[in-house]
C-alpha positions in Angstrom: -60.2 41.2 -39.1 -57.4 38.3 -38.1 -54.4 39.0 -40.1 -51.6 36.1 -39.9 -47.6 36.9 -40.9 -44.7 34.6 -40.8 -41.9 35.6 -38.9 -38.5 33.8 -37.4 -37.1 33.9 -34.0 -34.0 35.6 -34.3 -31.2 36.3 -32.0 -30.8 39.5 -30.1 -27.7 39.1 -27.7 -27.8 36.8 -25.5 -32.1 35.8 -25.9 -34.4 35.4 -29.1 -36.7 37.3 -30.2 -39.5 38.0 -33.2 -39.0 41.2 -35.2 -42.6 42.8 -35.7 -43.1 45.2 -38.8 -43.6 48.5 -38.3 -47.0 48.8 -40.0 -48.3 46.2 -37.5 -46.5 47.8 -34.7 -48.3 51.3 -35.8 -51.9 49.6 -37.1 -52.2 48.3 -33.3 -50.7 51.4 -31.4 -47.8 49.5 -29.7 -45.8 51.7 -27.3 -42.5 51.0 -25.3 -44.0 48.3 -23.4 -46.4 45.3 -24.3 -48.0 42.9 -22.2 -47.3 38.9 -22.7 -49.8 36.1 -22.0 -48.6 32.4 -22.5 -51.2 29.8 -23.2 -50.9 26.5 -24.1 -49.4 26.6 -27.9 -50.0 30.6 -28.0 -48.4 33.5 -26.9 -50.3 37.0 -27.0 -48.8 40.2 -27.1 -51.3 43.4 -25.9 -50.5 47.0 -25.8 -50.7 47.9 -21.7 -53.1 50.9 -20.6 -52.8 53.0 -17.8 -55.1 51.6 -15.0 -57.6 54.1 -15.8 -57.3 54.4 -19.4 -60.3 55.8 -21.3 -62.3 56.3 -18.2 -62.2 60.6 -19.3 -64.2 59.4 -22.2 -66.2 57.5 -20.7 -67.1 60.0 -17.4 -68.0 62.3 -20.4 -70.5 60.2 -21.9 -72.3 59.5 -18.7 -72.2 63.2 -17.8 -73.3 63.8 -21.4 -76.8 60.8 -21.0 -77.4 62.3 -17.1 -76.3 59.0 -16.0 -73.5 60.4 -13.3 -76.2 61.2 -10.5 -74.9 59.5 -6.8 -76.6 56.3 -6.3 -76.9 56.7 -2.6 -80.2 59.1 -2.1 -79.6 60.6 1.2 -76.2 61.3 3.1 -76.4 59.3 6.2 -73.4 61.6 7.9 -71.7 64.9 6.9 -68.7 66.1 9.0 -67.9 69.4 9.8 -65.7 69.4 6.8 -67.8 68.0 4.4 -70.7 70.3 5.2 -68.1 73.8 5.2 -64.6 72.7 3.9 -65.6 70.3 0.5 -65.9 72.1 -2.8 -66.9 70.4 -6.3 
């Protein structure tokens, strides 16, 4: 659903800026720090992840459907350690 609100730059010190209401802050689950992408005419703001968000889930699922099986069929080379020192 594309929601569209009016808003004016303002001044905040020395820059501008664009209040955002606190609904649409919370509705989109905006933290501390957003991400910016400038395009022609547009400017985009995205909530940032952590490199490897959601991938708990998602290891879950795949355990969950049997699909987190190693791809490679046979172990070309095991060290010493891998064979007596490596525990899952």
């Amino acid at each position: 659903m594309q929601t569209t609100v009016k808003t004016r730059i303002v001044r905040i010190g020395n820059s501008q800026g664009i209040r955002i209401p606190k609904p649409i802050i919370e509705q989109l689950g905006f933290s501390e720090e957003v991400e910016l992408e400038i395009f022609p005419d547009q400017l985009v703001i995205r909530s940032t992840h952590a490199p490897r968000f959601g991938w708990d889930e998602q290891f879950k699922a795949m355990a969950e459907a049997g699909d987190d099986q190693l791809l490679d069929k046979e172990v070309l080379s095991l060290t010493e350690w891998d064979e007596n020192e490596w525990e899952w």
